[in-house]
mmCIF file of the N, C-alpha and C atoms, coordinates in Angstrom:
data_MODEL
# 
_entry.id   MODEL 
# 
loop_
_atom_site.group_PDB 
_atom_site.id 
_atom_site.type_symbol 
_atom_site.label_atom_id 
_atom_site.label_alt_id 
_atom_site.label_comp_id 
_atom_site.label_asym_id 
_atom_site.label_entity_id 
_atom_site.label_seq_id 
_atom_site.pdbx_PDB_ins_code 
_atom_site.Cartn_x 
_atom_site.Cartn_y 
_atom_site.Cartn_z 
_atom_site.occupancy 
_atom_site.B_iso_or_equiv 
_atom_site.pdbx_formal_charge 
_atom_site.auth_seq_id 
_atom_site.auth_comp_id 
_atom_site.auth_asym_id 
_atom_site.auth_atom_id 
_atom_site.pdbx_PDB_model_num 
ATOM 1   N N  . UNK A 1 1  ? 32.062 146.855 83.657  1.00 0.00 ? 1  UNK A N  1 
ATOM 2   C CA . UNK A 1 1  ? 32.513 145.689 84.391  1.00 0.00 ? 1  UNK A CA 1 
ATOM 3   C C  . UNK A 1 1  ? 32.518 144.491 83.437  1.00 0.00 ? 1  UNK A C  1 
ATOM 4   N N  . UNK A 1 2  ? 33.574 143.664 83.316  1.00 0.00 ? 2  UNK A N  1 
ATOM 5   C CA . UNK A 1 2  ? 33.634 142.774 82.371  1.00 0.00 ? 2  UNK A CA 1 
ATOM 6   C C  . UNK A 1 2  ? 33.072 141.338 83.222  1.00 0.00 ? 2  UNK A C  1 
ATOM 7   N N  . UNK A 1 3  ? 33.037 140.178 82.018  1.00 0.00 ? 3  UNK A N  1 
ATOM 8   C CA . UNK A 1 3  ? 32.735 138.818 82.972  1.00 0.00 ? 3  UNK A CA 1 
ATOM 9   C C  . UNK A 1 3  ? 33.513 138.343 84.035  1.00 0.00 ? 3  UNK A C  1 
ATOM 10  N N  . UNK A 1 4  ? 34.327 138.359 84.479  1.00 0.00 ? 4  UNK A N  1 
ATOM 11  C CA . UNK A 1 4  ? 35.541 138.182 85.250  1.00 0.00 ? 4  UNK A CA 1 
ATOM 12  C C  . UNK A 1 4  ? 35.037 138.506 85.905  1.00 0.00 ? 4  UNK A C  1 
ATOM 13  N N  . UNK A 1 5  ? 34.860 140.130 86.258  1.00 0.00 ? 5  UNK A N  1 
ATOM 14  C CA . UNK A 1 5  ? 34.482 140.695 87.527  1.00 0.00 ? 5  UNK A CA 1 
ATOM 15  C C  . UNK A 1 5  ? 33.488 140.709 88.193  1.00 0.00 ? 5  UNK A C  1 
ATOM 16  N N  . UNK A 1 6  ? 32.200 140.337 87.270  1.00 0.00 ? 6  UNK A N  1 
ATOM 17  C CA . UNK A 1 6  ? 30.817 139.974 87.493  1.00 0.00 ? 6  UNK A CA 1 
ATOM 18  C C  . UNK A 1 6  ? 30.881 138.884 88.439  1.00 0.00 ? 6  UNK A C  1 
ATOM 19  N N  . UNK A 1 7  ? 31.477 137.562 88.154  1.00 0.00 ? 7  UNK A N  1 
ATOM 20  C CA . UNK A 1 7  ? 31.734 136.192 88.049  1.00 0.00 ? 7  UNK A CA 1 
ATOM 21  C C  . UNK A 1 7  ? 32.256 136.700 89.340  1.00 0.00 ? 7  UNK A C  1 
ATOM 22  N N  . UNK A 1 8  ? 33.358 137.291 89.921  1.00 0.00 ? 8  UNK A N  1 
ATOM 23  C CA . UNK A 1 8  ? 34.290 137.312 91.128  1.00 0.00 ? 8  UNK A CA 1 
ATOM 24  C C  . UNK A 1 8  ? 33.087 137.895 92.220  1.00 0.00 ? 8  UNK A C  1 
ATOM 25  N N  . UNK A 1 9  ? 32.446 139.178 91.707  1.00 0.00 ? 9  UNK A N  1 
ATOM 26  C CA . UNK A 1 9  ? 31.186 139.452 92.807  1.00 0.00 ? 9  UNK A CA 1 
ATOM 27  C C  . UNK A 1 9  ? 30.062 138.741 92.929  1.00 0.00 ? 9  UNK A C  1 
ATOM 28  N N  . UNK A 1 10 ? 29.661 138.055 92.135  1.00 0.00 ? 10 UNK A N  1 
ATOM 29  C CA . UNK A 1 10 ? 28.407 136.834 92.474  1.00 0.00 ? 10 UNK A CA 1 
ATOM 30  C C  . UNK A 1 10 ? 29.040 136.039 93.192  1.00 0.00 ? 10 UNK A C  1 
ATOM 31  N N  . UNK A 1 11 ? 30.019 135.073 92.996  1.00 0.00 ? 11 UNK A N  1 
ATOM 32  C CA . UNK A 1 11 ? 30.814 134.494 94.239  1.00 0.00 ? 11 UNK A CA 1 
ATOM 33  C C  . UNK A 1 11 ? 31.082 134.537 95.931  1.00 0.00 ? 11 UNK A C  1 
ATOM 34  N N  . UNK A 1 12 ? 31.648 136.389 95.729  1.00 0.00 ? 12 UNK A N  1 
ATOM 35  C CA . UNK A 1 12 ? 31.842 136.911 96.978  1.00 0.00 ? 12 UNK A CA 1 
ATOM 36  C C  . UNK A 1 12 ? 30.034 137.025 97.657  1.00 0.00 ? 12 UNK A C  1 
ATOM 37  N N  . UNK A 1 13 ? 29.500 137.351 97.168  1.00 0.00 ? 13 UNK A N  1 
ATOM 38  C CA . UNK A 1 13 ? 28.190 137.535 97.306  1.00 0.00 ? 13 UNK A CA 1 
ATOM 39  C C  . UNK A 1 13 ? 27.289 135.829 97.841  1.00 0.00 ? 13 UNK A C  1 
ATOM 40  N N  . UNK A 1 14 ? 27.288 135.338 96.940  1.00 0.00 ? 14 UNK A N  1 
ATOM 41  C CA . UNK A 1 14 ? 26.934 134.177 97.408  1.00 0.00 ? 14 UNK A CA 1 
ATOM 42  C C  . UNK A 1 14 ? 27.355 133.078 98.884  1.00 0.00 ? 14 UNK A C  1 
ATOM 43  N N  . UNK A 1 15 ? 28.899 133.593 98.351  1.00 0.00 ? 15 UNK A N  1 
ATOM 44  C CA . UNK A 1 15 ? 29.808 132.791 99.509  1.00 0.00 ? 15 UNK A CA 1 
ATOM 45  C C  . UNK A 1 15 ? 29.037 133.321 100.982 1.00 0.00 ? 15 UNK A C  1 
ATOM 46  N N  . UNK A 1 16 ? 29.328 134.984 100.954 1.00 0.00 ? 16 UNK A N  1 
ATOM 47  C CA . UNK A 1 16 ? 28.930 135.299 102.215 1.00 0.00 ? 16 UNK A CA 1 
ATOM 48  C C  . UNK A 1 16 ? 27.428 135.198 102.643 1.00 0.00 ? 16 UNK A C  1 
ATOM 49  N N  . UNK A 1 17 ? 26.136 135.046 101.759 1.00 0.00 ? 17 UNK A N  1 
ATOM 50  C CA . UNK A 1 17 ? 25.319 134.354 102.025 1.00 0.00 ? 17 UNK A CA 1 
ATOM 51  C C  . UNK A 1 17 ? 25.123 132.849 102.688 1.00 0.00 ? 17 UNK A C  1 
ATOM 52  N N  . UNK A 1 18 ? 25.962 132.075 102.711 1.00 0.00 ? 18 UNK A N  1 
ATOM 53  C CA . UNK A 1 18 ? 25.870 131.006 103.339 1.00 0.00 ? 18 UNK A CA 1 
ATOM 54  C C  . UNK A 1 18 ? 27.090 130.987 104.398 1.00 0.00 ? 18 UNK A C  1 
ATOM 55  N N  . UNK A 1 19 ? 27.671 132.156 104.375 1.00 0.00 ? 19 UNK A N  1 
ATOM 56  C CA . UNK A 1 19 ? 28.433 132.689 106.067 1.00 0.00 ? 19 UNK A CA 1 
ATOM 57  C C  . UNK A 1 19 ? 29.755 131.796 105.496 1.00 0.00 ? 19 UNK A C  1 
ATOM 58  N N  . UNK A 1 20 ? 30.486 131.535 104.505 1.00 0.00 ? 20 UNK A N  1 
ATOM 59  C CA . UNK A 1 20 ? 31.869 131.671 104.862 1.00 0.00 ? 20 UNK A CA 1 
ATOM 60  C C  . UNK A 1 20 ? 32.934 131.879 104.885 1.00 0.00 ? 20 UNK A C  1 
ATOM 61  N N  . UNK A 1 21 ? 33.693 132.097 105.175 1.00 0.00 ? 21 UNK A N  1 
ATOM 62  C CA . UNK A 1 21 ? 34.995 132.823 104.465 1.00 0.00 ? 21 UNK A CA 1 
ATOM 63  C C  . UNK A 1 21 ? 35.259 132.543 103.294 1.00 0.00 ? 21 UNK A C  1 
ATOM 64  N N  . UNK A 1 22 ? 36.821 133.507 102.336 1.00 0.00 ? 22 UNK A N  1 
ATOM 65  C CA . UNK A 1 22 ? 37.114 132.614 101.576 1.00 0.00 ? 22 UNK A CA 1 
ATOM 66  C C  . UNK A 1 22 ? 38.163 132.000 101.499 1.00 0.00 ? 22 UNK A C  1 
ATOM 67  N N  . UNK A 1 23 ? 39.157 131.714 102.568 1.00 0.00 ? 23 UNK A N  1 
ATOM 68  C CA . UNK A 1 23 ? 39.436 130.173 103.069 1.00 0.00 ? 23 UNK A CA 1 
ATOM 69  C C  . UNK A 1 23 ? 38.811 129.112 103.414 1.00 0.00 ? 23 UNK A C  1 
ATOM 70  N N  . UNK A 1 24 ? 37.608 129.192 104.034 1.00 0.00 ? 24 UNK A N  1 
ATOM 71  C CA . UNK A 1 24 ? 37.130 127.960 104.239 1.00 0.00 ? 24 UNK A CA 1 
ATOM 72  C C  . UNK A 1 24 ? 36.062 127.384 102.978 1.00 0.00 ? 24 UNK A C  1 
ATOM 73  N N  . UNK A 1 25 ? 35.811 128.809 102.363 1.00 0.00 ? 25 UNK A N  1 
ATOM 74  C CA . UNK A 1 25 ? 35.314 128.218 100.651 1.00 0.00 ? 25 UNK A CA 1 
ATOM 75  C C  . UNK A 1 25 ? 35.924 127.287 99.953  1.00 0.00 ? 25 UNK A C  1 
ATOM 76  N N  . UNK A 1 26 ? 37.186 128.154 99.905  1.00 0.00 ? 26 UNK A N  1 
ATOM 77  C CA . UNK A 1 26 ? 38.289 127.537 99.158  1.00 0.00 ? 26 UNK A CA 1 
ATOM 78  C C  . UNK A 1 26 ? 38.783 125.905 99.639  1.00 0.00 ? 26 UNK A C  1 
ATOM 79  N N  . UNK A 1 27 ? 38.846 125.761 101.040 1.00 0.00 ? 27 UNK A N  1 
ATOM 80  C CA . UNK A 1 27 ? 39.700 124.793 101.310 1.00 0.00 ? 27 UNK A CA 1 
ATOM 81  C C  . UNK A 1 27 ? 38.359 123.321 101.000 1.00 0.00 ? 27 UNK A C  1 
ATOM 82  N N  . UNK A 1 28 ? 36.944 124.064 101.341 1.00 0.00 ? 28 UNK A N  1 
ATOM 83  C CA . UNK A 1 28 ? 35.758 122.789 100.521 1.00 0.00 ? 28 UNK A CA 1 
ATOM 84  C C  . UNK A 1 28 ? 35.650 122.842 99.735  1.00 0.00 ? 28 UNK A C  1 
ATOM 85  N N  . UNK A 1 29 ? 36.263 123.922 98.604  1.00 0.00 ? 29 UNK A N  1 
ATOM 86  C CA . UNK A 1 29 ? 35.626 123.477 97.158  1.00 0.00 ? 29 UNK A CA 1 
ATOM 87  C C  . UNK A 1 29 ? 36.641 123.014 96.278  1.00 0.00 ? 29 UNK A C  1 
ATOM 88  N N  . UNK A 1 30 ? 38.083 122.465 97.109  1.00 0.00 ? 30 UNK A N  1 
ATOM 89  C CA . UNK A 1 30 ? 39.142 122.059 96.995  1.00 0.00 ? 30 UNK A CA 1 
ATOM 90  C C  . UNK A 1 30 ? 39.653 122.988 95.879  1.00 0.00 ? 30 UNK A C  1 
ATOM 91  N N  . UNK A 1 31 ? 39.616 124.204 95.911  1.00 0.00 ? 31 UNK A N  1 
ATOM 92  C CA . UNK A 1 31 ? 40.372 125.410 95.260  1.00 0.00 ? 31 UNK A CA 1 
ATOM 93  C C  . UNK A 1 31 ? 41.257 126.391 95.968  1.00 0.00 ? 31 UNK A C  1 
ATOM 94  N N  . UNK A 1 32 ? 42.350 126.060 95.785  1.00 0.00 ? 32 UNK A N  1 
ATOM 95  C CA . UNK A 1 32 ? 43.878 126.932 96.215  1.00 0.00 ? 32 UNK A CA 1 
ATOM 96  C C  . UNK A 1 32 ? 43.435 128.547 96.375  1.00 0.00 ? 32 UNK A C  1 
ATOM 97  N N  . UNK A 1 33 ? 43.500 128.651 97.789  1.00 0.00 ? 33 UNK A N  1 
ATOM 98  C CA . UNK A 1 33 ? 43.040 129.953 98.213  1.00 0.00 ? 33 UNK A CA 1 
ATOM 99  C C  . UNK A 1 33 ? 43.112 131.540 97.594  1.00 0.00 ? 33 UNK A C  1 
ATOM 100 N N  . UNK A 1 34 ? 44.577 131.650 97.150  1.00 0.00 ? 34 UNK A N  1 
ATOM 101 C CA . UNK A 1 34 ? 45.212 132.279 96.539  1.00 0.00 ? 34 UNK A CA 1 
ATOM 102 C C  . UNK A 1 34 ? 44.835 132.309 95.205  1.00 0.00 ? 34 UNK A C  1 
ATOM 103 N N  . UNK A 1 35 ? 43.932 131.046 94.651  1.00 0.00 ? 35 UNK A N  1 
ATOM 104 C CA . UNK A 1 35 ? 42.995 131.613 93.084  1.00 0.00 ? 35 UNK A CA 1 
ATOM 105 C C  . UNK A 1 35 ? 42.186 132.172 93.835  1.00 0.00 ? 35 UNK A C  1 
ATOM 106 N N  . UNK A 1 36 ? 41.430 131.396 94.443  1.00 0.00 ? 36 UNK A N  1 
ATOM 107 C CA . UNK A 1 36 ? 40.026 131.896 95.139  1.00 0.00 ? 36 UNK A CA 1 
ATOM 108 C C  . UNK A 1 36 ? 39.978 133.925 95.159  1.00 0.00 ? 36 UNK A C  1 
ATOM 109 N N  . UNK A 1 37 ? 41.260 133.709 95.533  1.00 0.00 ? 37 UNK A N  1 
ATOM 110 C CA . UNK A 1 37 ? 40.914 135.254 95.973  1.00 0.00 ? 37 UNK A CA 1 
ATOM 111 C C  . UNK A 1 37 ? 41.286 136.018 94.680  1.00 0.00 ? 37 UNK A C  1 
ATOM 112 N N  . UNK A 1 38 ? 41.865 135.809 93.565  1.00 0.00 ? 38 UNK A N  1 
ATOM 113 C CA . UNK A 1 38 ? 42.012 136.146 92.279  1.00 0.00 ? 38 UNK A CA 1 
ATOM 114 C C  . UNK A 1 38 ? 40.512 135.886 91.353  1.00 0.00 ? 38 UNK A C  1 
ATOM 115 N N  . UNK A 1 39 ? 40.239 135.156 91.437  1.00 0.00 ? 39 UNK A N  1 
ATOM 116 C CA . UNK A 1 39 ? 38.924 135.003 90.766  1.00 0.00 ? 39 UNK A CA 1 
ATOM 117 C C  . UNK A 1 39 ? 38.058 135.744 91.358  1.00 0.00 ? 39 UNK A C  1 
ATOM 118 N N  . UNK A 1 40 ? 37.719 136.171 92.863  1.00 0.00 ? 40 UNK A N  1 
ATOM 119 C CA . UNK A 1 40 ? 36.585 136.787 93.414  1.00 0.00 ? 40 UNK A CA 1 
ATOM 120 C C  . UNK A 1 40 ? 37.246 138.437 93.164  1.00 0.00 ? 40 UNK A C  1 
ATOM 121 N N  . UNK A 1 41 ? 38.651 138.445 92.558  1.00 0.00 ? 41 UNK A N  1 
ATOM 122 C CA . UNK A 1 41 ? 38.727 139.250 92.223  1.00 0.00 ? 41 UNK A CA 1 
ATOM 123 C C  . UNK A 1 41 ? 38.711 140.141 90.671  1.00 0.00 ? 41 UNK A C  1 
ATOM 124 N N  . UNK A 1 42 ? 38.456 138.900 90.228  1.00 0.00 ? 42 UNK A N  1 
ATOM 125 C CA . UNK A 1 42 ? 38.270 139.494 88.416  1.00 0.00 ? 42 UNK A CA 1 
ATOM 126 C C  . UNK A 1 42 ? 39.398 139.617 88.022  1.00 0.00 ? 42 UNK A C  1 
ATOM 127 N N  . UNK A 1 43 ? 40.460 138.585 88.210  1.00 0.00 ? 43 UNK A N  1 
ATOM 128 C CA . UNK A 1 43 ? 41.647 138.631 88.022  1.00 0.00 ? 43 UNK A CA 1 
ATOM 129 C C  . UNK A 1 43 ? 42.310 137.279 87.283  1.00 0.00 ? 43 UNK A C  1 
ATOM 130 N N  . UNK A 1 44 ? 40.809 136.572 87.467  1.00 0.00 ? 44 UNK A N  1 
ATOM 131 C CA . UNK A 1 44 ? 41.140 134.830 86.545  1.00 0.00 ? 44 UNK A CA 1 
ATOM 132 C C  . UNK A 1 44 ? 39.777 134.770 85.965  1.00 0.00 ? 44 UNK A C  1 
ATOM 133 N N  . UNK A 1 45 ? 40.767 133.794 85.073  1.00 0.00 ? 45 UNK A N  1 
ATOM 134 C CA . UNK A 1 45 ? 39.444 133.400 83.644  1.00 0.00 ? 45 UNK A CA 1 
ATOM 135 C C  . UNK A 1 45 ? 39.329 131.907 84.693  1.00 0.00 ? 45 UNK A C  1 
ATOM 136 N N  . UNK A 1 46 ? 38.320 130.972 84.746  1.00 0.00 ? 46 UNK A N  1 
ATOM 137 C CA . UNK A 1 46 ? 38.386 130.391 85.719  1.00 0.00 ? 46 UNK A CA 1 
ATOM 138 C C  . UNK A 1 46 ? 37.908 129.305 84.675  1.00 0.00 ? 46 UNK A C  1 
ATOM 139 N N  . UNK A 1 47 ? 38.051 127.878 84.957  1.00 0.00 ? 47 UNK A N  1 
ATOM 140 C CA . UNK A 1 47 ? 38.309 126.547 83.910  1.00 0.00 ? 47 UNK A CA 1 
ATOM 141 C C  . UNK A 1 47 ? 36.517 126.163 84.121  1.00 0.00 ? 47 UNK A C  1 
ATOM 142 N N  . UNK A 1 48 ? 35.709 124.894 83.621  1.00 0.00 ? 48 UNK A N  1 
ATOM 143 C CA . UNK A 1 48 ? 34.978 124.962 83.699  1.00 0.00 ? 48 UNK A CA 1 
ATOM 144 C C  . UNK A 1 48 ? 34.966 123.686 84.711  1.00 0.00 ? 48 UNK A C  1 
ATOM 145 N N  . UNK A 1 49 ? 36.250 123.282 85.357  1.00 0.00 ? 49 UNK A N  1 
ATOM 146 C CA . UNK A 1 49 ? 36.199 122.344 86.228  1.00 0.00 ? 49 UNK A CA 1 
ATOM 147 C C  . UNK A 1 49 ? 36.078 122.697 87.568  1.00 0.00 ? 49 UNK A C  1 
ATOM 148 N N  . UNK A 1 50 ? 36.715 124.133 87.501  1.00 0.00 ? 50 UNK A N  1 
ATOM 149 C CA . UNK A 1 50 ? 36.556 125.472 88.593  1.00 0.00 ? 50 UNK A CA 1 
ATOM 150 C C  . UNK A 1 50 ? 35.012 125.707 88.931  1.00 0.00 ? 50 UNK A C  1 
ATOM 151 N N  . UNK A 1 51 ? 34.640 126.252 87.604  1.00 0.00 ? 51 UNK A N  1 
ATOM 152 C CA . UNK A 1 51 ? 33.216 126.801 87.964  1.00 0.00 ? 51 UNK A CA 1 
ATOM 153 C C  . UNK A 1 51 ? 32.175 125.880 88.259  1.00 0.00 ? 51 UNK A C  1 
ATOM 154 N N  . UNK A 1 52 ? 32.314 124.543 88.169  1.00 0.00 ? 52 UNK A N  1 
ATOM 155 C CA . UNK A 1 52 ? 31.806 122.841 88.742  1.00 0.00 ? 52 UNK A CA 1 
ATOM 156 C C  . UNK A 1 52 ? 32.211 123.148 90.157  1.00 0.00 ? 52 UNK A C  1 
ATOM 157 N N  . UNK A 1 53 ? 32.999 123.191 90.687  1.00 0.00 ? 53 UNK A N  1 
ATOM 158 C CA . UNK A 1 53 ? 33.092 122.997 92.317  1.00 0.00 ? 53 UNK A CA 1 
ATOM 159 C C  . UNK A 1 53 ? 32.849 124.379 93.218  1.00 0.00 ? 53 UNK A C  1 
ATOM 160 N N  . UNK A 1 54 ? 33.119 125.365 92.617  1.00 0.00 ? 54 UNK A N  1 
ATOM 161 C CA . UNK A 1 54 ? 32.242 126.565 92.871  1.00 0.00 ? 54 UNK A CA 1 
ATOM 162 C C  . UNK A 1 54 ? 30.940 126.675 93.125  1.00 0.00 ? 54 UNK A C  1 
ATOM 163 N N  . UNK A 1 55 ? 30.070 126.241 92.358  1.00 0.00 ? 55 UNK A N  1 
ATOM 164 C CA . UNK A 1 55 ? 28.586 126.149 91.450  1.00 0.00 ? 55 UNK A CA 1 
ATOM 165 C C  . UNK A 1 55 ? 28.118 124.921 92.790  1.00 0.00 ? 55 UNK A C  1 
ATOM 166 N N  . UNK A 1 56 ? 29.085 123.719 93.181  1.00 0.00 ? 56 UNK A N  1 
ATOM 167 C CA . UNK A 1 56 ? 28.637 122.799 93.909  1.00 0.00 ? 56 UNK A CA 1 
ATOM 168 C C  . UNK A 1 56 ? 28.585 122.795 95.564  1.00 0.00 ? 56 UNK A C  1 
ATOM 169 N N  . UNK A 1 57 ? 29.693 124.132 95.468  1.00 0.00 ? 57 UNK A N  1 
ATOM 170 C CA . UNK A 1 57 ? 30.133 124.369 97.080  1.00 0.00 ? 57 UNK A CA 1 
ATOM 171 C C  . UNK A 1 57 ? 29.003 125.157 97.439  1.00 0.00 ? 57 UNK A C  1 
ATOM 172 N N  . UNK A 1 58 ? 28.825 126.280 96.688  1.00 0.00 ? 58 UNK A N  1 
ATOM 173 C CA . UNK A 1 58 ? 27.396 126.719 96.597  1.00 0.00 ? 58 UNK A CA 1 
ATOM 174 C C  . UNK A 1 58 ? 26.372 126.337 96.662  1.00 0.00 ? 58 UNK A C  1 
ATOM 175 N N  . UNK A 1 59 ? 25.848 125.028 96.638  1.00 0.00 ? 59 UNK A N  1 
ATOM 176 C CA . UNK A 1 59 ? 24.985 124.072 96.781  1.00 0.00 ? 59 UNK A CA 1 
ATOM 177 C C  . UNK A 1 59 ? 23.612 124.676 95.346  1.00 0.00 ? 59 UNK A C  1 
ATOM 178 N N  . UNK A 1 60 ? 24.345 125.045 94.283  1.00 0.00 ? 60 UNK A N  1 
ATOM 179 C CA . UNK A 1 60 ? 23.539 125.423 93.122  1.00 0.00 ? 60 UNK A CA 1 
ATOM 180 C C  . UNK A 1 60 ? 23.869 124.819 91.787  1.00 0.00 ? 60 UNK A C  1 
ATOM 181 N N  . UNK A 1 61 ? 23.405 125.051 90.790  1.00 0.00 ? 61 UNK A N  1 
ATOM 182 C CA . UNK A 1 61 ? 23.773 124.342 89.512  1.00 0.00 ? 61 UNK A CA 1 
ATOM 183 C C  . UNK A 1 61 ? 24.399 125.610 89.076  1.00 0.00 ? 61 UNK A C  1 
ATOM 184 N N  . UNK A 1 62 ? 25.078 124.673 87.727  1.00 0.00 ? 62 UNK A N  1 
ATOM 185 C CA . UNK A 1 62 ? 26.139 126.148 86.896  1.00 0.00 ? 62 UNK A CA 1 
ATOM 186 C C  . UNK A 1 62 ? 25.142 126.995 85.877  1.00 0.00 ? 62 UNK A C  1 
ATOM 187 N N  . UNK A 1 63 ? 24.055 126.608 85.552  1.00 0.00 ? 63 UNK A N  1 
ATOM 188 C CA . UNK A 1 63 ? 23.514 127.675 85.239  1.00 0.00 ? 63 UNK A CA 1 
ATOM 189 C C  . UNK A 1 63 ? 22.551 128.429 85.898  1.00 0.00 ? 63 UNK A C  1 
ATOM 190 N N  . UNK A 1 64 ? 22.450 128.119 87.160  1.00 0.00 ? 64 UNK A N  1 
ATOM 191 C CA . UNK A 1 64 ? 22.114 128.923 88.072  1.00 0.00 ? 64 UNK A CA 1 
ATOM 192 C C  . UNK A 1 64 ? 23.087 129.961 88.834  1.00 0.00 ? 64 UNK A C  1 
ATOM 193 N N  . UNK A 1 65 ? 24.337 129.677 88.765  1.00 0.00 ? 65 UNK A N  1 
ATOM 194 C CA . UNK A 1 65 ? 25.724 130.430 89.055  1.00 0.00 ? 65 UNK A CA 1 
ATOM 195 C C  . UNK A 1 65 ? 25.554 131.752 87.942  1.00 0.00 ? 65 UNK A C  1 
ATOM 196 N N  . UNK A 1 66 ? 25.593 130.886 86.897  1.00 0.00 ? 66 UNK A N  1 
ATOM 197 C CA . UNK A 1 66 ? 25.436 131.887 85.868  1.00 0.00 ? 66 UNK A CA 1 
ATOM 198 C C  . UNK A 1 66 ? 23.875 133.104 85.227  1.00 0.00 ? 66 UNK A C  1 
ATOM 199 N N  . UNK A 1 67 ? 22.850 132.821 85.753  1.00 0.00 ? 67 UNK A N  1 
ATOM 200 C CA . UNK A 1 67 ? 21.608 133.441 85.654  1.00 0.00 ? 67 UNK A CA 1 
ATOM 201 C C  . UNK A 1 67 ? 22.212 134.999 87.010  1.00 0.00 ? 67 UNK A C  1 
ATOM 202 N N  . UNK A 1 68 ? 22.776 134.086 88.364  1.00 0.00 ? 68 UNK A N  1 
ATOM 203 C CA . UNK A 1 68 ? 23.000 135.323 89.268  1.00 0.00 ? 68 UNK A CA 1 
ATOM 204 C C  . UNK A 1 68 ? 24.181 136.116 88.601  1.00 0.00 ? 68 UNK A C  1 
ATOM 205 N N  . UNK A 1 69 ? 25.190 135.970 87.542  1.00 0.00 ? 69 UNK A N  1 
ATOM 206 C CA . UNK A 1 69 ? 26.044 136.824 87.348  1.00 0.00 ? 69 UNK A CA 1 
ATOM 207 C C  . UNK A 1 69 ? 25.247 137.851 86.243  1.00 0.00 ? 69 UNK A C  1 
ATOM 208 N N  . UNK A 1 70 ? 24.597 137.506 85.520  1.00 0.00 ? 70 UNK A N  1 
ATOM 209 C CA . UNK A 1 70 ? 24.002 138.306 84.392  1.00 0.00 ? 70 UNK A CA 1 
ATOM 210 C C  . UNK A 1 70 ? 22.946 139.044 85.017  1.00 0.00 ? 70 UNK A C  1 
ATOM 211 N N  . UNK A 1 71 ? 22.486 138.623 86.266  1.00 0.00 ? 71 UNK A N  1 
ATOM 212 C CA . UNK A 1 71 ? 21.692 139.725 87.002  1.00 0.00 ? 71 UNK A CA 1 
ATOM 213 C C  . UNK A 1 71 ? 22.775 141.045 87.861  1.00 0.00 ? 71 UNK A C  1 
ATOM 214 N N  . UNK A 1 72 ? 24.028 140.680 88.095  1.00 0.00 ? 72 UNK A N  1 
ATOM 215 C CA . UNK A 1 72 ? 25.029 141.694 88.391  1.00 0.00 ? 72 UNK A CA 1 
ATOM 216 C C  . UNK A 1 72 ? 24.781 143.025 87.618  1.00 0.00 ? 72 UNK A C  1 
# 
């Protein structure tokens, strides 16, 4: 499994820990649904302005985003 895909299942994982879709992820973490679902799919390299509102919608820091992917 490469980083991409790690990165797309800590996401999906997290998201559904705090119960919510990923439209309504997407539409608060002001990220276009249609990445959303490319990235949770290991299908985007994702910017680091991305992984900032991800990391924030999550209500976590980015290297705490990143400690849960390397535990994948």
């Amino acid at each position: 499994m490469n980083l991409q895909q790690k990165l797309g299942l800590t996401i999906i994982k997290l998201r559904k820990e705090i119960g919510l879709s990923q439209e309504k992820f997407a539409l608060e973490a002001d990220i276009d649904r249609r990445y959303m679902s490319d990235l949770e799919n290991g299908r985007r390299n994702p910017s680091l302005e991305i992984i900032e509102k991800i990391a924030k919608r999550l209500g976590i820091s980015i290297s705490e985003l990143f400690c849960e992917v390397e535990r994948m």
